[in-house]
N, C-alpha and C positions, 0 to 999 in steps of 0.2 A: 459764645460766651465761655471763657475757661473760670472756674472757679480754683483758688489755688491754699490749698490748707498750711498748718503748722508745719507738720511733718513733710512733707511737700519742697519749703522753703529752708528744713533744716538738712535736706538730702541733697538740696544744690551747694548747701554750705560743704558739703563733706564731698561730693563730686567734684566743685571749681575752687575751692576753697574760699578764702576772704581778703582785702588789703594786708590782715596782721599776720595771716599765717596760709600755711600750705594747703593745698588740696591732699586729701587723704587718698582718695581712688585712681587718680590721675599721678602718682605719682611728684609729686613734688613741686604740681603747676599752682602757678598764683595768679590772680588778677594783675592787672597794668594798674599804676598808681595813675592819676589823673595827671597833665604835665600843669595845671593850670589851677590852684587852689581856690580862686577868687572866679567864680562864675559871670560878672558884673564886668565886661570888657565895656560896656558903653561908660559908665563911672566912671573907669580906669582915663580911658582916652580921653574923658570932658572934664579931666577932674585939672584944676590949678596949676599943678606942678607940671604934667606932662603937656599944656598947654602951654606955659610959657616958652618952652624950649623948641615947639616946632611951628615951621612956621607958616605963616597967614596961606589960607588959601587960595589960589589963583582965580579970579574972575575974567570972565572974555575970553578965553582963549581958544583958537581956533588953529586948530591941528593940520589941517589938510584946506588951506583957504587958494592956495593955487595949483593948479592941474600942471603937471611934466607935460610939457610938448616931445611929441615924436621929431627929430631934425628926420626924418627919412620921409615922412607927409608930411609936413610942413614947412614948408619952402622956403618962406621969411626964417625962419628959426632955424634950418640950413644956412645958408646965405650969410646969419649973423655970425654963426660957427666957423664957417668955410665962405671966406670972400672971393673965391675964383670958382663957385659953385655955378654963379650967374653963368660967366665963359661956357663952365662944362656945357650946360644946359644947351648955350647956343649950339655951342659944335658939335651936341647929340640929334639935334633936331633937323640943324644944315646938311 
């Protein structure tokens, strides 16, 4: 448990300084301004305006619903690639 006093909170103001002004110890360093004034991103996104403009969400969709065949083990799907695959085959085997 840290307990943190007045004097405490007024010595970090003077070490890292504040959004309005400079650090005194550190030489001239300032806090980052936040890039995002409005904390409330859920609002933001569901809110009327920013709604109309994008659009409808996809339902069903299925990213990956058929598997690549290898043509090097898979014969038929050789075969469909390379129509004189059959031939090769025989006169590898003969």
């Amino acid at each position: 448990m840290v307990i943190w006093t007045q004097s405490a909170f007024a010595q970090l103001d003077t070490l890292f300084g504040s959004q309005s002004k400079a650090a005194f110890q550190k030489k001239g360093y300032q806090l980052h301004r936040p890039c995002m004034s409005n904390g409330d991103l859920a609002r933001i996104i569901n809110s009327n305006e920013v709604q109309s403009v994008v659009r409808p969400a996809r339902k069903n969709v299925i990213a990956h619903d058929i598997q690549k065949k290898n043509p090097l083990k898979n014969r038929k799907l050789m075969e469909k690639l390379n129509p004189n695959e059959a031939l090769r085959q025989k006169q590898a085997t003969a």
